[in-house]
C-alpha positions in Angstrom: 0.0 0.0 0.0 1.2 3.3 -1.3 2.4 6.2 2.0 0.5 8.6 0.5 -2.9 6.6 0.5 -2.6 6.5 4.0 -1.2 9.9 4.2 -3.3 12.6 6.7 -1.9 15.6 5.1 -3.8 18.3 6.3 -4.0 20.0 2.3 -5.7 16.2 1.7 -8.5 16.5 4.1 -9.3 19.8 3.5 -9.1 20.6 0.2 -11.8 23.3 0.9 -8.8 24.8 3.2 -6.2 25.1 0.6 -5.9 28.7 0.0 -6.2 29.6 3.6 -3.1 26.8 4.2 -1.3 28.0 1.7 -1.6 31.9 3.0 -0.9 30.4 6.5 1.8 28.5 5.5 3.8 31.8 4.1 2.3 34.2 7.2 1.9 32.2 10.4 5.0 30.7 11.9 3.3 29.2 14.5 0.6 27.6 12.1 4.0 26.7 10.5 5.0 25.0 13.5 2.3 23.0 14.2 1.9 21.5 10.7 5.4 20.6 10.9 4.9 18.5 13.9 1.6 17.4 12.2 3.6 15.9 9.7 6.3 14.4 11.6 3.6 12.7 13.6 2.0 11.2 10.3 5.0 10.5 9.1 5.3 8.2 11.8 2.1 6.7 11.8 2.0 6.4 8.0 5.3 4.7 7.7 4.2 2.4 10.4 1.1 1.0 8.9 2.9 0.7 5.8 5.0 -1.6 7.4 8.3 0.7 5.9 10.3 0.5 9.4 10.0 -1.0 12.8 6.4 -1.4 13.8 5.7 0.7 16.9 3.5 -0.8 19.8 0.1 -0.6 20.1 0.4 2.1 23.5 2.8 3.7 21.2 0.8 4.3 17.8 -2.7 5.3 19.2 -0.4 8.2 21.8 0.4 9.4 17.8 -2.4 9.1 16.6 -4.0 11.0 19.4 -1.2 13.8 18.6 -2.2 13.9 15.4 -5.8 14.5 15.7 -5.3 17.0 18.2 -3.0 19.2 16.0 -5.2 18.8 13.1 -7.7 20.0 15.3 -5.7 22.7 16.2 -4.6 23.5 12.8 -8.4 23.3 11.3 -9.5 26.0 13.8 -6.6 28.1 12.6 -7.6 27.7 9.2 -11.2 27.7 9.2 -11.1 30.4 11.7 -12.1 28.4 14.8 -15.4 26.7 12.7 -15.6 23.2 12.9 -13.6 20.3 14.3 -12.2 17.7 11.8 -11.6 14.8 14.3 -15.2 14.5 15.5 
């Protein structure tokens, strides 16, 4: 199975969010920030499932997983301009 089809990108599950990300991305270091650790936490997760390094434990992957939804969270309300909640 492909990385990218199990991929959480941010840009991926909010296409809708694009333009906004893309404006963020250039003015907003601390949105700039948090999507970095976003995708260093998927990154993880991702490469995990897809079985490309040494599979983390169970306690391990779902404390990532939690990260991640909680900085996409974070990120969506940024983006959306606190509307919404992309984990729910």
């Amino acid at each position: 199975m492909s990385i990218s089809l199990l991929s959480h990108a941010l840009e991926k599950e909010c296409p809708e969010l694009a333009e906004k990300i893309a404006m963020l991305r250039k003015d907003d270091p601390h949105f700039v920030r948090l999507l970095a650790a976003h995708d260093e936490v998927d990154s993880q997760i991702t490469s995990d499932e897809a079985g490309t390094r040494q599979r983390l434990d169970d306690a391990t992957l779902q404390q990532l997983k939690l990260r991640r939804c909680q900085l996409k969270d974070e990120l969506y309300k940024i983006a959306s301009n606190g509307s919404g909640n992309p984990c729910s």
